[in-house]
C-alpha positions as CSV (number, residue, x, y, z in Angstrom):
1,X,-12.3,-28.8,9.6
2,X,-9.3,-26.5,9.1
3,X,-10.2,-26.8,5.3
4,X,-14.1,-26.0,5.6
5,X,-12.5,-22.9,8.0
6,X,-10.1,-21.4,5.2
7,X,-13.0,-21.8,2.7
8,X,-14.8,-19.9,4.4
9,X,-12.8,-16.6,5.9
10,X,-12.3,-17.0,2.2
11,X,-15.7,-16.3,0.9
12,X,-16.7,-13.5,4.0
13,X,-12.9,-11.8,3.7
14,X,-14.2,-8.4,3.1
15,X,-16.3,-8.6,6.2
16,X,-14.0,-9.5,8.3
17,X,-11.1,-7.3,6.9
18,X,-14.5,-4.2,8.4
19,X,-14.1,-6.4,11.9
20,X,-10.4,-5.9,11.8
21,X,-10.1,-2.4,10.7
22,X,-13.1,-1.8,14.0
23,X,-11.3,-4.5,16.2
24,X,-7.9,-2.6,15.9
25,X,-9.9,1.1,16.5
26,X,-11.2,-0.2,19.6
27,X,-8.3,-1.3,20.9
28,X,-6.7,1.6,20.2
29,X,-8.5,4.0,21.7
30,X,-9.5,1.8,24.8
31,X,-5.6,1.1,25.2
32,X,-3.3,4.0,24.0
33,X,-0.5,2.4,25.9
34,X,-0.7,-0.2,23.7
35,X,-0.1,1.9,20.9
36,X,4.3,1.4,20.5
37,X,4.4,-2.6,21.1
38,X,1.3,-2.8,18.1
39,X,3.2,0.0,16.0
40,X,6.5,-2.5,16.3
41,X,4.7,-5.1,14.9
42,X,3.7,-3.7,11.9
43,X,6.9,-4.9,9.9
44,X,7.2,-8.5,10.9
45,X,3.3,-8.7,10.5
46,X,3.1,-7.3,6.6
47,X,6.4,-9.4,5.9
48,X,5.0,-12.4,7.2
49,X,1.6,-11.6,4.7
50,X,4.0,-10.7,1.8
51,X,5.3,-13.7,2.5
52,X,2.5,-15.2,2.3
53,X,1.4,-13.4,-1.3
54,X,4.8,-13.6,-3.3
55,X,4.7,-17.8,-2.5
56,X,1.2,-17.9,-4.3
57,X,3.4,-16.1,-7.5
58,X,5.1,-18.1,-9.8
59,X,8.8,-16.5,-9.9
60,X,8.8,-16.7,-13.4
61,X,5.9,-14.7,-13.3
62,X,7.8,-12.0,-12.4
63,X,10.7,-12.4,-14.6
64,X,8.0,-11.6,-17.3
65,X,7.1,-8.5,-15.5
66,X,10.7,-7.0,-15.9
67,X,10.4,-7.6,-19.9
68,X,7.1,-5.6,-19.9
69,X,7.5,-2.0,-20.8
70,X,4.0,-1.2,-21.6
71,X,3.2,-1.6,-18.0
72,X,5.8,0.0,-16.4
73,X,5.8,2.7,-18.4
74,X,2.2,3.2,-17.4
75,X,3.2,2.7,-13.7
76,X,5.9,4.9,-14.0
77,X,3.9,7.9,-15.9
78,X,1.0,7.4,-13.6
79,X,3.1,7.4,-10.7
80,X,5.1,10.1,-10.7
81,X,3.5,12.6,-13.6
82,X,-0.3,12.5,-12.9
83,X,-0.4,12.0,-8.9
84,X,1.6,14.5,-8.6
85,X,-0.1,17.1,-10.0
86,X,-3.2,15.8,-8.0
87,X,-0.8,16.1,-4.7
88,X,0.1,19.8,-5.3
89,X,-2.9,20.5,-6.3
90,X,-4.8,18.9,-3.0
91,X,-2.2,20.3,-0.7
92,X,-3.2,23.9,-2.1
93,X,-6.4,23.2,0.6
94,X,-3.9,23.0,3.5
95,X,-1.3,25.5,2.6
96,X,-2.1,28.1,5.1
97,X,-1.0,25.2,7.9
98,X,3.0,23.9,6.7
99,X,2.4,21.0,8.9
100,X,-0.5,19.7,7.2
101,X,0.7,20.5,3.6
102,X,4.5,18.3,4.4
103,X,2.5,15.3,5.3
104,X,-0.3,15.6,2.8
105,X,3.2,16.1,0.2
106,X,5.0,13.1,1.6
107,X,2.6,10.7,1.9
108,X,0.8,11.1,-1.8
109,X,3.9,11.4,-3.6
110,X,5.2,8.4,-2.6
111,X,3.9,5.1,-4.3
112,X,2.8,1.9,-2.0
113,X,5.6,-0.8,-2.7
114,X,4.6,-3.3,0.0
115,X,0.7,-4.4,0.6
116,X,-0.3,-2.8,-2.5
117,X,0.8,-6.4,-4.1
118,X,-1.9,-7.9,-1.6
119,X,-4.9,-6.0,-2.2
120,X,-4.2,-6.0,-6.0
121,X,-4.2,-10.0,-5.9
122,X,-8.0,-10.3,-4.0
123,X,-9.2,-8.0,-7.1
124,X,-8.1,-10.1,-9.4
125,X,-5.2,-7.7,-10.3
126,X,-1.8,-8.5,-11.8
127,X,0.3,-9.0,-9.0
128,X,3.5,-10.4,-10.4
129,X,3.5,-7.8,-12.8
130,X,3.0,-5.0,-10.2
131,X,6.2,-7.3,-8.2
132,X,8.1,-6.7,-11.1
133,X,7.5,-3.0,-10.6
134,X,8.6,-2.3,-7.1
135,X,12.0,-1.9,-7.0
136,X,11.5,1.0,-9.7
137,X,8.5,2.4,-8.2
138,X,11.2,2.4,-4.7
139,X,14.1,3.9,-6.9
140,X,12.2,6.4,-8.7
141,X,10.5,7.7,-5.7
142,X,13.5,8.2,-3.8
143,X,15.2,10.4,-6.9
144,X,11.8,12.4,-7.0
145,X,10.5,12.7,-4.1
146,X,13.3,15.7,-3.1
147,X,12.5,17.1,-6.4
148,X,8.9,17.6,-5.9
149,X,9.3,18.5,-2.0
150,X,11.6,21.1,-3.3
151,X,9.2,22.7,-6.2
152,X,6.1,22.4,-3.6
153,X,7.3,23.2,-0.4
154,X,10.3,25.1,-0.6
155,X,14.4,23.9,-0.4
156,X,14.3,24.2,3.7
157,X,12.0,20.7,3.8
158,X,15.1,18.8,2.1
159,X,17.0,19.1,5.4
160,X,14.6,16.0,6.7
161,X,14.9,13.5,3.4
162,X,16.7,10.5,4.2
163,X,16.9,7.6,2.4
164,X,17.5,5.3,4.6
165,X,14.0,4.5,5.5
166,X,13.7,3.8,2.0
167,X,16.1,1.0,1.9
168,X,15.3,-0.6,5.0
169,X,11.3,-1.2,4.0
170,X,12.5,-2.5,0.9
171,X,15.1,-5.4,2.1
172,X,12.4,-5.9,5.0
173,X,9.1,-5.9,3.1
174,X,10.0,-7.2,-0.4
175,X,13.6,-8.4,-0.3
176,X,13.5,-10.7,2.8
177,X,10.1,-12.0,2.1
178,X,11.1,-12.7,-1.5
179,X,13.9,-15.2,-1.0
180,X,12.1,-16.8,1.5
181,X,9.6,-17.5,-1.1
182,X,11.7,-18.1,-3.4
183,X,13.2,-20.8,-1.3
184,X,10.1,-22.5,0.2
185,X,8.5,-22.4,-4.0
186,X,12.3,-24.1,-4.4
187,X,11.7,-26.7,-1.9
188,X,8.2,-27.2,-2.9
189,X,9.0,-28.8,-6.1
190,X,11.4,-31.5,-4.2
191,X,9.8,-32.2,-1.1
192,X,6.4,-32.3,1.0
193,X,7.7,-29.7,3.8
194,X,7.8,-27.3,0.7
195,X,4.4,-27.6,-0.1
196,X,3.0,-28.0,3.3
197,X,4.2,-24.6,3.8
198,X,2.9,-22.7,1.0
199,X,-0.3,-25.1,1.4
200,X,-0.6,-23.4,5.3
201,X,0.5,-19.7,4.0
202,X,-2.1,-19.8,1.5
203,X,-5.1,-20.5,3.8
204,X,-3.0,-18.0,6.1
205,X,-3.6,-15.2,3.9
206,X,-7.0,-13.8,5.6
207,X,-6.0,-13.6,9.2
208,X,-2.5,-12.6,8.2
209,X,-4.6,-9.2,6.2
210,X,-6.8,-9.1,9.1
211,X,-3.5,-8.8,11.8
212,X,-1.9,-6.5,9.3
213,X,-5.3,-3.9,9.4
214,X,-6.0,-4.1,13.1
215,X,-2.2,-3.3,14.6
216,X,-1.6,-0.6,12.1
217,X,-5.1,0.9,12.9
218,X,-4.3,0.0,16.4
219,X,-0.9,1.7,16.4
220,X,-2.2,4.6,15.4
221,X,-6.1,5.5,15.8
222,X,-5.3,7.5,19.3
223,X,-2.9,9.8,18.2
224,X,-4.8,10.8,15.2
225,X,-8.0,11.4,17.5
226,X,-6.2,13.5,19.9
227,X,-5.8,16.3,17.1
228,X,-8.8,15.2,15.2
229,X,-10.2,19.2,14.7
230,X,-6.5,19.7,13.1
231,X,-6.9,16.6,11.1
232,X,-10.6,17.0,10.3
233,X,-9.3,19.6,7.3
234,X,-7.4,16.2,5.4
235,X,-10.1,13.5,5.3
236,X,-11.8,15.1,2.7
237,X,-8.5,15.6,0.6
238,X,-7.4,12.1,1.3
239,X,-10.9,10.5,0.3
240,X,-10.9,12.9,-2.6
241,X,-7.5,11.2,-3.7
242,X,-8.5,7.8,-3.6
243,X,-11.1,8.7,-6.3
244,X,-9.4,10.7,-8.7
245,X,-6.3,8.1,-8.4
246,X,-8.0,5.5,-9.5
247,X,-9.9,7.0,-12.0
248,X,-6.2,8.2,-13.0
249,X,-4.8,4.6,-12.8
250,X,-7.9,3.5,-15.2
251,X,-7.5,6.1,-17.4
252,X,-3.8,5.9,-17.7
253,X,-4.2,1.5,-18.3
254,X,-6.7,2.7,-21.0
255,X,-4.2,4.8,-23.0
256,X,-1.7,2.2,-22.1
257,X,-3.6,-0.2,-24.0
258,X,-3.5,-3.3,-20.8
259,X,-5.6,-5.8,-20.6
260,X,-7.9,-5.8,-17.1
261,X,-5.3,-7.5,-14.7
262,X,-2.7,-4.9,-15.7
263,X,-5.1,-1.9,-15.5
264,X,-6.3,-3.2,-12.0
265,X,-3.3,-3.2,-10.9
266,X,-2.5,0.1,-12.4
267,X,-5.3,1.6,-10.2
268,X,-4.3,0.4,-7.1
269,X,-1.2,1.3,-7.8
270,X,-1.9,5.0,-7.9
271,X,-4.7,4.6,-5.1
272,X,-2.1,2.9,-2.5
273,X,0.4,5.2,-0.7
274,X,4.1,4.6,0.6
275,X,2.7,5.8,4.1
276,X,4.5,3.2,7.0
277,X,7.7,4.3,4.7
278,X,7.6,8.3,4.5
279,X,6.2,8.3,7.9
280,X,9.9,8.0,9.7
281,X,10.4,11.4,7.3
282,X,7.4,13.3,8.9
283,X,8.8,12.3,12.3
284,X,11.9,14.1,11.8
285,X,10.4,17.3,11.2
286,X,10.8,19.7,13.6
287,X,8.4,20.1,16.9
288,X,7.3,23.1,14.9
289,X,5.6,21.0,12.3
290,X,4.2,17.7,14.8
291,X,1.2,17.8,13.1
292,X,2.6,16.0,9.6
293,X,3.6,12.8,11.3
294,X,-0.1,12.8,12.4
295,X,-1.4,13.7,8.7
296,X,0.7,11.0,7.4
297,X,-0.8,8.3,9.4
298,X,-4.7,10.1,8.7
299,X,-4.1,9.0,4.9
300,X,-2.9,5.5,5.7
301,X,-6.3,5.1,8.3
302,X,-8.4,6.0,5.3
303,X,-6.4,4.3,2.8
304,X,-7.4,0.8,4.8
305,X,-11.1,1.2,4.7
306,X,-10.8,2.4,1.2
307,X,-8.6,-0.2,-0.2
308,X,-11.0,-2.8,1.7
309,X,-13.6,-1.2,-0.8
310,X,-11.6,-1.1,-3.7
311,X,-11.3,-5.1,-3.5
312,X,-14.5,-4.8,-4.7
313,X,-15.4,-1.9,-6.5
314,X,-12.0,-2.2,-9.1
315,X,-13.4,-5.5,-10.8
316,X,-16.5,-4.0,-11.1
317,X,-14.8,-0.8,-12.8
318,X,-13.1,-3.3,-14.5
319,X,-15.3,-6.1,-15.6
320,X,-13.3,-9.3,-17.1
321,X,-13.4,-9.3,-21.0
322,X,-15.5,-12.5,-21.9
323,X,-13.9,-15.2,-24.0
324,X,-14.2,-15.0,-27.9
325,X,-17.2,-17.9,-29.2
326,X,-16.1,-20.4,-31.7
């Protein structure tokens, strides 16, 4: 019974990843209250699910992403050369309000280290490899992101960088949950327990997504509707993003020269956003400038739905080579 279940939240995932994403919205605005206990659970519920992904990846499948250049390299220019100049350029639309420009700034100039890996694995994308890539992507980011506040914003923003937020999601959300699976995978290979685990985390996956979407959106779909006229201005800049980001990350595989699970991966990679990371920045602002922490968390509300399209839209973008006849 629990089999024929996991078989088939498997096959309607996408469907019920719209019921979360509604489920959590409802809540949310029926139960504002609810809003800091759902916003605490985000970490232990996305580690649990990233637990979950990095035990379906072979470790020494991301030992071989270290050793491949071509890839990062992409990531890297993709990253932090081409979204970048998409960032200023979108922020230009909201430069009148400073507010609105420092989260629009933080939020897409800042690489998604954490459930990127997820949604890249449902499309088929080369999760291992994009692994491999996250402690750069978290290094990098955390050099540049001053730099490109700096040149965009003005020196005064640099006051609110810190970089411990940075470190802490990265022990918590790919650290922690990467010995563990490390361990389990470990175990797995001596004893039952090992594999009875990663059998029960691998038919886990789809609620653990669906938790992950509705207490985030949960968390924080009533602050964003009480300034929704303020926030109105940034849906069209964040949907506008997700667009030319992954056309970007396409584009950028192309010249790369990857084969379809590394350019997959490539355009989620510029599609997906640090957001639960940079958001602890925004909130340090001063009460002058409230409105970023708000914008911040308006990008990672339509960064869900979109990403829950993307699972299907990228292989379709990206259609699997066929196998050479003999």
């Amino acid at each position: 019974m629990i089999t024929r279940a996991v078989q088939w939240w498997d096959r309607v995932q996408i469907p019920l990843y719209l019921v979360a994403i509604a489920l959590g919205a409802v809540v949310g605005l029926a139960a504002p209250g609810l809003a800091p206990a759902l916003e605490h659970s985000i970490n232990p519920v996305l580690a649990l699910l990233l637990f979950a992904t990095f035990l379906g990846v072979p470790l020494v499948e991301v030992g071989r992403g270290f050793r491949d250049v071509r890839f990062l390299a992409t990531v890297l220019v993709a990253n932090f050369v081409a979204v970048p100049v998409v960032a200023f350029a979108l922020s230009r639309f909201v430069a009148d309000d400073r507010g609105l420009m420092l989260g629009v700034l933080l939020v897409l100039l800042t690489p998604c280290i954490d459930y990127v890996i997820v949604f890249t694995g449902l499309a088929g994308g080369a999760r291992a490899r994009l692994l491999s890539a996250a402690p750069l992507l978290m290094i990098v980011q955390m050099l540049l992101l001053p730099v490109y506040l700096y040149l965009f914003a003005g020196s005064d923003v640099l006051e609110v960088i810190e970089i411990e937020p940075f470190v802490e999601a990265f022990l918590v959300l790919i650290v922690a949950p990467l010995a563990a699976a490390a361990l389990v995978q470990a175990l797995a290979r001596r004893h039952r327990a090992g594999r009875a685990v990663e059998n029960v985390m691998a038919g886990a996956m789809v609620p653990l997504m669906m938790a992950t979407l509705a207490v985030v959106i949960g968390s924080q779909i009533a602050a964003v509707g009480s300034e929704v006229a303020a926030l109105a201005r940034v849906l069209p800049l964040y949907v506008a993003f997700v667009v030319i980001a992954v056309a970007l990350g396409k584009v950028a595989a192309r010249v790369g020269r990857l084969d379809v699970p590394a350019t997959r991966a490539v355009m989620f990679s510029t599609a997906t956003r640090n957001s639960l990371v940079v958001l602890p920045l925004a909130l340090a602002l001063p009460a002058s400038l409230s409105i970023a922490p708000l914008a911040v968390v308006t990008q990672t509300l339509v960064e869900l739905v979109a990403m829950v399209i993307l699972v299907r839209l990228v292989p379709r973008l990206t259609p699997a080579q066929p196998a050479p006849t003999t």
